[in-house]
N, C-alpha and C positions, 0 to 999 in steps of 0.2 A: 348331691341328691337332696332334695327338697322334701322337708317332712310338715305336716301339722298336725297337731295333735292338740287338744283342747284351746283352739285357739292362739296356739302358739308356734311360731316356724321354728325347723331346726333344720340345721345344714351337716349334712354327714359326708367329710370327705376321708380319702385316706391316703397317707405319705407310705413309700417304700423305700428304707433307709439301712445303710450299711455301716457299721463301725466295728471296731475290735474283736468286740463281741459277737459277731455275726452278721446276718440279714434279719431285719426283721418290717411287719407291718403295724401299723398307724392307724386306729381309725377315730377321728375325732366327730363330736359334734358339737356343735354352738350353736349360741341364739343369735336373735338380733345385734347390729353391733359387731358381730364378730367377738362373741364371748366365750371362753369356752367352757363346755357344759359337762363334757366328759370324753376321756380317753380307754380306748383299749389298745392293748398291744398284743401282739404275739409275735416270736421269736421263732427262724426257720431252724430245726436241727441241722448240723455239717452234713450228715447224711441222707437230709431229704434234699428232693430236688423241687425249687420255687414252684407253687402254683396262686397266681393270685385269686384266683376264686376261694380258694382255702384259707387265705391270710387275712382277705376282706372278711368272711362269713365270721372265721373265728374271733377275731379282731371287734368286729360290730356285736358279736354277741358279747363278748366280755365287755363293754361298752355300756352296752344297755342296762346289762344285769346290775350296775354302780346305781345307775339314776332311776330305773323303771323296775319296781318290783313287782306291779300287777303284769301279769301275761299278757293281758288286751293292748294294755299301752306298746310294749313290745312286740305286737303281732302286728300295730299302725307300719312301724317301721319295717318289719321285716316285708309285710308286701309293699311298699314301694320300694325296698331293694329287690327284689325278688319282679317287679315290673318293669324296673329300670333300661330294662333294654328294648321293650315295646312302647316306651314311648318316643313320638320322633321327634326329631329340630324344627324349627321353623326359623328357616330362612326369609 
């Protein structure tokens, strides 16, 4: 997902990864370059059951809250996650 924000792109993707510890989700974002700007994560409990809408959201917020402490800057990114699925491919 493609973000800009005062002039600056940032790319938010996210891994869903398994080890020892559990399941858990990834949400990174970087800049140009391929830099990274910041990570969140969140960890599934043994008792829940996966939903990635829930790992992404929580994952992207604890993300954001690291690098962007004004609300507006994190409201940039939450609607293009939150539009992400209206827009289409171009083939």
């Amino acid at each position: 997902m493609k973000v800009i924000l005062n002039n600056i792109e940032y790319w938010v993707y996210w891994q869903y990864c398994e080890n020892t510890s559990g399941k858990f989700t990834l949400c990174n974002i970087e800049t140009r370059g391929f830099n990274l700007f910041a990570t969140g994560t969140t960890r599934l409990s043994p008792k829940d059951k996966f939903v990635k809408e829930v790992g992404r959201k929580t994952s992207l917020e604890r993300a954001l809250k690291q690098v962007f402490p004004e609300k507006a800057d994190r409201e940039v990114f939450w609607k293009a996650y939150l539009n992400r699925k209206t827009s289409k491919k171009i083939e």
